[in-house]
N, C-alpha and C positions, 0 to 999 in steps of 0.2 A: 590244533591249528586255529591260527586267528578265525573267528567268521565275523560279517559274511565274505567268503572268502574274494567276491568280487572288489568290496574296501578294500582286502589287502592288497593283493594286486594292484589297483589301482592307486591308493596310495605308496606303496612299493615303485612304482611306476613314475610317480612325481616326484620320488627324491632320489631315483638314481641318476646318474651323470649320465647324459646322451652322448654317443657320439657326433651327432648333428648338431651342432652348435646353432644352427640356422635356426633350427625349431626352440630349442632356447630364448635365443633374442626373441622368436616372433611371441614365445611366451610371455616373456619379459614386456614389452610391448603391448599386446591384450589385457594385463595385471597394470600397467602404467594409462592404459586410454582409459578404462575403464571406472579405476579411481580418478581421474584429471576428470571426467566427463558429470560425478557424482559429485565431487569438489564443486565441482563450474555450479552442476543444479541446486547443491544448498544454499550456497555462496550467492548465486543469482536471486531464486525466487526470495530467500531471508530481505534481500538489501531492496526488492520491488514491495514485500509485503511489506518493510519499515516506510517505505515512499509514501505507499498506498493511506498506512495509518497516520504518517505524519500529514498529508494532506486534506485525512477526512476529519483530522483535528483542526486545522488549521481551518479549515471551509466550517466546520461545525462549531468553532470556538465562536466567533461572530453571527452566526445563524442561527435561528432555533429550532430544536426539532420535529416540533409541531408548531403551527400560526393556524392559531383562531382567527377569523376575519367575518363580518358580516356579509348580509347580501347588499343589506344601504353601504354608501361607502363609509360609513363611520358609524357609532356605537355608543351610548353610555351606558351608566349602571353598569358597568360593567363588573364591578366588584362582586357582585352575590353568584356570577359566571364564573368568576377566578376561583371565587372559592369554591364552587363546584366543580370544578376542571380539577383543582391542585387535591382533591379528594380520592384522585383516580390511584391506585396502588404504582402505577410508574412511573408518574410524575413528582420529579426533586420540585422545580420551582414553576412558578406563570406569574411574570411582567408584563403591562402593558409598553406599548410603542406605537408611536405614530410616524409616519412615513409617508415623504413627498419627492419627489424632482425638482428640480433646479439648476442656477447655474453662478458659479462662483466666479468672481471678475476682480481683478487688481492691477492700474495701470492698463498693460496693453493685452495683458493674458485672461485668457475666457475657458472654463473648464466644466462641461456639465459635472452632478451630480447627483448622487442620494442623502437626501436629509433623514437621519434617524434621530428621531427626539425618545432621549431615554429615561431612567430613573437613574439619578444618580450614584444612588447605594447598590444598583444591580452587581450581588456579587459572582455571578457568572460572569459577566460581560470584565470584571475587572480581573477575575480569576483569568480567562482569556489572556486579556493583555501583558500581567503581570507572570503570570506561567511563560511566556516568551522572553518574556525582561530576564529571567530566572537563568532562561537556556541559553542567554549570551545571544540572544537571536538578534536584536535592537539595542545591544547594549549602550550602542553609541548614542542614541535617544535619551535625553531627559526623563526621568520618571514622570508619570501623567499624574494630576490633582486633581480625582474626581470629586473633591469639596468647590471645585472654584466654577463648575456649571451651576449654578444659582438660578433661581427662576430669575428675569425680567433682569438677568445681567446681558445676557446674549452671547456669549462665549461659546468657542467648539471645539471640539478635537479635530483634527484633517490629519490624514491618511502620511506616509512620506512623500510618496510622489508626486503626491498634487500638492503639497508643500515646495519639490522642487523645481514643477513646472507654473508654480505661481511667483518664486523666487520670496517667500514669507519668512518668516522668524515668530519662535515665540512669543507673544504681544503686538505683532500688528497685524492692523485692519484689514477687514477683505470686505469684500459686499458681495450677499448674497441676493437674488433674484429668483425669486418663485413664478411658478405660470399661473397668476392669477392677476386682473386687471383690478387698480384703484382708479375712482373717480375723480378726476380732478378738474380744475376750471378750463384746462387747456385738452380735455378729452381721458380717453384711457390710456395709459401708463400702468406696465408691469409694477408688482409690488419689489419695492429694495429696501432692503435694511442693510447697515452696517455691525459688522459684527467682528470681534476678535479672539485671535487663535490664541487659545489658553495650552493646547499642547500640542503635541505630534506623535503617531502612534504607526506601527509597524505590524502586520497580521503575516504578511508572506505570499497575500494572495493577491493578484492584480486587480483587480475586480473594486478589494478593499480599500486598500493601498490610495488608487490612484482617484476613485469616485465616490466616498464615502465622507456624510460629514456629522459627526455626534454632537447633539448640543442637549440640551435640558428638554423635557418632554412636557415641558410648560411652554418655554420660549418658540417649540416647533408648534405645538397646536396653535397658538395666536398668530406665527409667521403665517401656518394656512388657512388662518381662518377656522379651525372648527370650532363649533357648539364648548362650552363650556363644562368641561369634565368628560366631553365624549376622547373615544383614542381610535385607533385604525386596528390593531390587533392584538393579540396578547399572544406572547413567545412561550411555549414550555419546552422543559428542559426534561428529559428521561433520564432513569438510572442508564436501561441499555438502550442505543440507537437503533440498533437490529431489531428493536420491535416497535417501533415507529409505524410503519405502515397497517399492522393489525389494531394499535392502540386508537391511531389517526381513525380507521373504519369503525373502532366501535362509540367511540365518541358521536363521531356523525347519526350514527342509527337512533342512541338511547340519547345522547345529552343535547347535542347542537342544531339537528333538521327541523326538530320541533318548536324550536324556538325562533327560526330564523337564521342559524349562525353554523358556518361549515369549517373544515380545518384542513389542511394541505401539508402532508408528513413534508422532511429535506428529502426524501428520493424522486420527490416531484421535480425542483429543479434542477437536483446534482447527478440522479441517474445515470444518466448518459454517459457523463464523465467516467463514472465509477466501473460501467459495463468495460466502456473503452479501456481503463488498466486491470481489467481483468481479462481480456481479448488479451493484450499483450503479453501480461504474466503467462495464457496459454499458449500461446504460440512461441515465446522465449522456452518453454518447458520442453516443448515438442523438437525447435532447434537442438538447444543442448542435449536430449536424447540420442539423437543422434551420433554424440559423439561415442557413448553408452553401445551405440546400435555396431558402428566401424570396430570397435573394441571385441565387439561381439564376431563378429566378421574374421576377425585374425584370430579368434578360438576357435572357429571352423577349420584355419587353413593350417593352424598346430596341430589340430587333431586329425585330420587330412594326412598330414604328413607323419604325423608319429602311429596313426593305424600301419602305413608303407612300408613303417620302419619296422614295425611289429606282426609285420606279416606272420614268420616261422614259430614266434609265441604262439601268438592266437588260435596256429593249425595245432601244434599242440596240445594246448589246452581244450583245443575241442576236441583232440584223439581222445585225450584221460577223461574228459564227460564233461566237460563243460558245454553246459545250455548257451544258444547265442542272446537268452534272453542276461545271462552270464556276463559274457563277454561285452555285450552292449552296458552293462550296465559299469564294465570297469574304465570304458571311455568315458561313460558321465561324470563318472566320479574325478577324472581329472579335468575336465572342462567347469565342472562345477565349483573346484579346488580355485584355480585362477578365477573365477568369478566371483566368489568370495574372498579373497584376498584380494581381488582388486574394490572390491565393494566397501570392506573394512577399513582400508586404505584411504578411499576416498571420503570415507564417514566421519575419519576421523579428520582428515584436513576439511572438509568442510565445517564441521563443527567448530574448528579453531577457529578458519578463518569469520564465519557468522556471528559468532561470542566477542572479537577483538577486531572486527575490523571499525568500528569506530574509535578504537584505539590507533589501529596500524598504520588508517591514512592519515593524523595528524602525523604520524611520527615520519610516513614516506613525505609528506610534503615539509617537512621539516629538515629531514635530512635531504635533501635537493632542493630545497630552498624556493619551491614553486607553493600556487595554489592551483588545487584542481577543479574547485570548483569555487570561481571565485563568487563573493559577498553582494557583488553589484553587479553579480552575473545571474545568478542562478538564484530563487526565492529557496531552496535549500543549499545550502552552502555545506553540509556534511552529508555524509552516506547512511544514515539510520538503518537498522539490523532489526527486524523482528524475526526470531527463531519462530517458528510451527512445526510440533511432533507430526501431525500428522502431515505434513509436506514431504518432513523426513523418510516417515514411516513409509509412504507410496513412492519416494523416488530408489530408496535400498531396496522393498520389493519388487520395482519395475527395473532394475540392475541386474537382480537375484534371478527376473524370470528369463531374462535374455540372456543371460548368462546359459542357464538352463535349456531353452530352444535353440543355442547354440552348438550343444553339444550332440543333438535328436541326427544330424545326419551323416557325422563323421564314425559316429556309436552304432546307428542302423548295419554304414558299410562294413567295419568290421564283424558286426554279427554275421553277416553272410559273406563270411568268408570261405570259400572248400578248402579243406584241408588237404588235400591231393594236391590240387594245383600251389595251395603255397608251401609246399614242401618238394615239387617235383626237382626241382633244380639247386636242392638244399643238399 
């Protein structure tokens, strides 16, 4: 005979025809919530963790992930620093930058600001911009001429939106205003120069977008006024981000305290942010579980009712020697069965849908002729998908286990079944 004989019985059990058709459907049903619920979680967290990474690119493409800064507010010599810094095994590159406040004016519109004076050959900062050009992201945007910031030309890049609420074009004038006073015969008067929009650039982030203005990192030091050759910080650039905060500490200890000069990782100012979509992702996970949990609930109330139905087996099989550790274990085996096939089930529409849904929503909004997220709506405008095994791996095992704790008290009661009493009236 087959062993162990409780598998066969129990699967014996799940492929004969019931006469309760009720218990059926409700099978049917717990095999159906069960993969919908697993579908939902790949499907979900995939399309939150693509959100997440597209956003800590887009925040991280114009930021850097370490800034050196002094304790004075400015800095020179700074070269024999850089190349002390860029010596460190994780650091790709380190640019200087200078950085001030201000306020852009044309006509009747006034728009604070951030001045970043850059290098103009920085090829991250262009990899940035031009990785977005790539992705259709700004495609409507002119391509940017980072040859045409020149020193002592005066030229900028501005953001879209402060391009639209200043109502500009390519090649004209804006006036910029720093907060610093020039002396003149009629008193103090803020400094203003005139300067012109050489491009228009598109990041995705509001922040960038609407208060950001890049011009040459010659033209910005003489706007503010500093020392000759000094800058305000230097940006590096890591292989991996995730180790930014340990890199950022060890610099401070051996390279930067003792000289004067400290460094401030990106989860100093984007923290918060980051915590806050990872509070959501958990709590989206814990929702969708639930639907996993209800699924779980209706393998309780099949095996509920099919132990009722199997009363006269059961007493049977405990007259010829079956242990109730036996019999419990042939209810598990069918509560376990539907939780695997609804797990499998769900693994596998998940998986589709996470692999091809940046496919499937151009083609849903194509076929109905809608946009769902529309361009001038939403800083992502598509649903980005990042798979993670191990997302995967912990939501088919937290499937597998309720499944499994499902089946603990329908299996308990038929174990203690008396065989007397469910045969007295057989």
């Amino acid at each position: 005979m087959f062993k162990p004989l409780s598998l066969f019985i129990g699967l014996r059990y799940t492929r004969a025809k019931r006469k309760n058709h009720f218990i059926s459907f409700i099978s049917l049903t717990s095999i159906l919530g069960i993969a919908l619920g697993v579908t939902a979680l790949i499907t979900v967290l995939s399309v939150m963790n693509g959100f997440e990474k597209e956003l800590r690119h887009r925040m991280l493409g114009m930021a850097p992930h370490i800034e050196v800064q002094s304790t004075a507010n400015s800095f020179g010599a700074w070269q024999a620093l850089a190349t002390s810094v860029a010596q460190q095994p994780q650091v790709i590159s380190v640019t200087p930058s200078v950085q001030g406040q201000g306020m852009v004016t044309r006509q009747k519109s006034v728009q604070g600001v951030v001045l970043q004076g850059i290098v103009p050959d920085n090829t991250d900062l262009i990899a940035a911009l031009t990785e977005n050009k790539s992705k259709g992201f700004n495609n409507r945007l002119p391509p940017l001429d980072f040859t045409a910031l020149k020193a002592g030309d005066f030229k900028v890049f501005i953001g879209e939106e402060l391009q639209r609420s200043l109502g500009v074009a390519v090649g004209d004038k804006i006036t910029l205003v720093v907060p610093q006073a020039s002396v003149t015969i009629v008193g103090m008067l803020p400094r203003m120069k005139r300067m012109q929009v050489a491009g228009v650039f598109r990041v995705g982030m509001h922040e960038a977008d609407s208060g950001l203005v890049l011009m040459n990192i010659a033209d910005a030091a003489t706007l503010l006024r500093l020392p000759k050759g000094h800058i305000h910080s230097l940006h590096l650039k890591l292989k991996e981000i995730f180790s930014a905060p340990p890199i950022s500490q060890q610099l401070n200890q051996t390279l930067l305290h003792p000289k004067g000069y400290y460094s401030l990782d990106w989860t100093y100012r984007h923290a918060n942010f980051f915590k806050a979509v990872k509070m959501e992702k958990r709590v989206m996970s814990i929702i969708l579980i639930l639907i996993v949990a209800v699924a779980a609930f209706n393998i309780v109330s099949t095996l509920v009712m099919v132990v009722t139905d199997k009363q006269a087996d059961i007493a049977i099989l405990r007259t010829l020697g079956s242990s109730p550790r036996e019999i419990m274990q042939i209810f598990m085996v069918q509560g376990c069965l539907i939780g695997v096939f609804g797990t499998l089930l769900g693994l596998a529409g998940g998986l589709g849908l996470a692999l091809n849904i940046e496919t499937l929503v151009p083609a849903i909004e194509h076929f109905f002729h809608t946009d769902l997220l529309p361009d001038d709506v939403y800083y992502i405008s598509d649903l980005p998908s990042d798979l993670q095994w191990p997302d995967v791996i912990k939501i088919v095992t937290t499937s597998l286990i309720l499944s499994l704790l499902a089946t603990l008290y329908p299996a308990r009661k038929a174990a203690r079944t008396q065989p007397a009493e469910a045969l007295r009236y057989e």
